[in-house]
N, C-alpha and C positions, 0 to 999 in steps of 0.2 A: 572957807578954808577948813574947819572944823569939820563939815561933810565930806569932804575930801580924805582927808588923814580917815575918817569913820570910815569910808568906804576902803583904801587902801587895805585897813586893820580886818576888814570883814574878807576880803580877799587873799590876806596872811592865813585869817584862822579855816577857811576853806578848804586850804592844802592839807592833806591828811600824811602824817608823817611815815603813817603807819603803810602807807600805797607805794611800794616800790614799782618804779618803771622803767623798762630797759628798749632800746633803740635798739631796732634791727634793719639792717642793712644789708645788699652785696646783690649775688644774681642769683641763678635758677634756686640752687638746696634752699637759699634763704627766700627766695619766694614762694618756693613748696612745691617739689615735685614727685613728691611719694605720694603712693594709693592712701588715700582716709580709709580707712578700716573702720566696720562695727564698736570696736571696744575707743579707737582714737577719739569718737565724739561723747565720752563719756567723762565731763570734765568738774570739776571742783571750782566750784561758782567765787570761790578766792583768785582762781586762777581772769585775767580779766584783757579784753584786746582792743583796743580803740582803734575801730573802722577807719580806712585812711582815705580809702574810697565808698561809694553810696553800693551795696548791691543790693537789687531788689530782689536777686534771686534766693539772701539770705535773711532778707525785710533787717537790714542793717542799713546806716546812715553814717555818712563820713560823722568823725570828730564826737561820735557816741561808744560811751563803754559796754560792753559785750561781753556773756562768759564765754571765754577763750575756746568754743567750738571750731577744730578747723574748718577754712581755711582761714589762716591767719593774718593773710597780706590781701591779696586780692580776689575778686569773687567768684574766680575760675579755678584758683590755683589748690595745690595739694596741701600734704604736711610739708611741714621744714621743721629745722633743728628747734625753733623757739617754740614750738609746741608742749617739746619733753623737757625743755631747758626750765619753760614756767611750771610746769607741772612738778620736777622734780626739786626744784627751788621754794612751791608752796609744801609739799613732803615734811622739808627739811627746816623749813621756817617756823618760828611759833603761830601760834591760830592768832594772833589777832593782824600779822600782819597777810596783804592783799597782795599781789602782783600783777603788774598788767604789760604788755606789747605793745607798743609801737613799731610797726612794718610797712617798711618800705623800701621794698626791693624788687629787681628790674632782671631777668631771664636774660643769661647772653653778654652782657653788658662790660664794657671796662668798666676799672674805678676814676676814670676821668669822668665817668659820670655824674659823678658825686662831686666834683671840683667845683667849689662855689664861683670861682672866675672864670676859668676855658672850659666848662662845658659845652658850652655851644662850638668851639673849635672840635673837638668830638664829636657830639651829636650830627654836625654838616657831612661827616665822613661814612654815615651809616646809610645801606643801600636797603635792609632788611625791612619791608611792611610789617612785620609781624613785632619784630623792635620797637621801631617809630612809633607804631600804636602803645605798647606799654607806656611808655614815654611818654604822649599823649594825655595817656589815665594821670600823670603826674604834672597836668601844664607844663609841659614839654622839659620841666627843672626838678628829677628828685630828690635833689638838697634841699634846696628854698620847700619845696611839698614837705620833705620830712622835718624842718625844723618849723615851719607854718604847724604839721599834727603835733608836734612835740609839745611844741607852747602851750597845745590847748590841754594837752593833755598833767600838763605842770601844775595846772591850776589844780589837781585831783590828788595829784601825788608828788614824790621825789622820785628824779631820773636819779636811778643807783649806776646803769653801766652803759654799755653800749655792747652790740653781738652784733660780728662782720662776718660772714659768709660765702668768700668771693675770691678770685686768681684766678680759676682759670682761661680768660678773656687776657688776661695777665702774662701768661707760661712766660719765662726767663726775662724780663721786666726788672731788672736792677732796681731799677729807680721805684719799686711798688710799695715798699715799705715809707718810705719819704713821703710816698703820696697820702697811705693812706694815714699818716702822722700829724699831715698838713691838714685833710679831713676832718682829723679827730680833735685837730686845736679849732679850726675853725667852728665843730658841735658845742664846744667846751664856751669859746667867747660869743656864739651867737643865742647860747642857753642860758648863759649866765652862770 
């Protein structure tokens, strides 16, 4: 028992208070589909990205911390919003605190993607190869993927927010606010 509770305590003081992390989420902009530019790979080694997938072509490994060099999400993809967003958030922050990404976002996509129960009633209705395969990159579930990276990445720091990126797959969707609210409770009790 007493190893137990020791190990617990050594896993509390692990967490660095000081490591803010924010969830990124939605379709193409937030999976990055701007040109990287010469000056965009010029990053502030506080700024920090945990891999969600393995790319060799960046010698990056899923569920490892990274200076936030785009691309941020996947091993193909461009800039997106959470590039500027960490960059101008470490600016504005005092030097001791870190900031890192978690991304995991999907080109294309509704937000039933995210739905931790009917995605798969979703996913059966998509005819696109080029979809499927993102998806794919994600064990075919990028909620359960992104709260799977998420955890790992708890252990490092504190989740401060979450950044959604996504509609239009959506256009005139009444119902997409609800959705993505049901989403954000379901991030909230699956994180703790």
């Amino acid at each position: 028992i007493l190893t137990g509770i020791l190990f617990i305590n050594l896993q509390t003081i692990a967490q660095n208070p000081n490591f803010y992390i924010y969830l990124c989420f939605g379709q193409s902009n937030m999976e990055g589909q701007g040109t990287i530019e010469t000056q965009d790979r010029t990053v502030n080694s506080r700024f920090k990205v945990m891999e969600a997938v393995s790319c060799s072509n960046l010698v990056r490994t899923k569920g490892k911390w990274y200076t936030a060099v785009p691309p941020l999400c996947r091993c193909w993809s461009g800039l997106s919003p959470a590039d500027y967003f960490g960059r101008t958030m470490i600016e504005n922050l005092p030097a001791n605190i870190n900031v890192g990404i978690v991304n995991v976002s999907v080109a294309g996509c509704k937000i039933e993607l995210y739905d931790k129960v009917n995605y798969q009633k979703y996913t059966s209705t998509i005819t696109e190869d080029w979809l499927k395969n993102i998806i794919k990159e994600y064990n075919g579930n990028p909620y359960a993927y992104l709260v799977e990276v998420a955890k790992l990445a708890q252990k490092d720091g504190v989740i401060k927010g979450i950044l959604l990126h996504q509609g239009e797959s959506n256009t005139g969707d009444t119902q997409w606010p609800a959705k993505v609210k049901a989403i954000y409770n379901n991030l909230i009790a699956d994180l703790s």
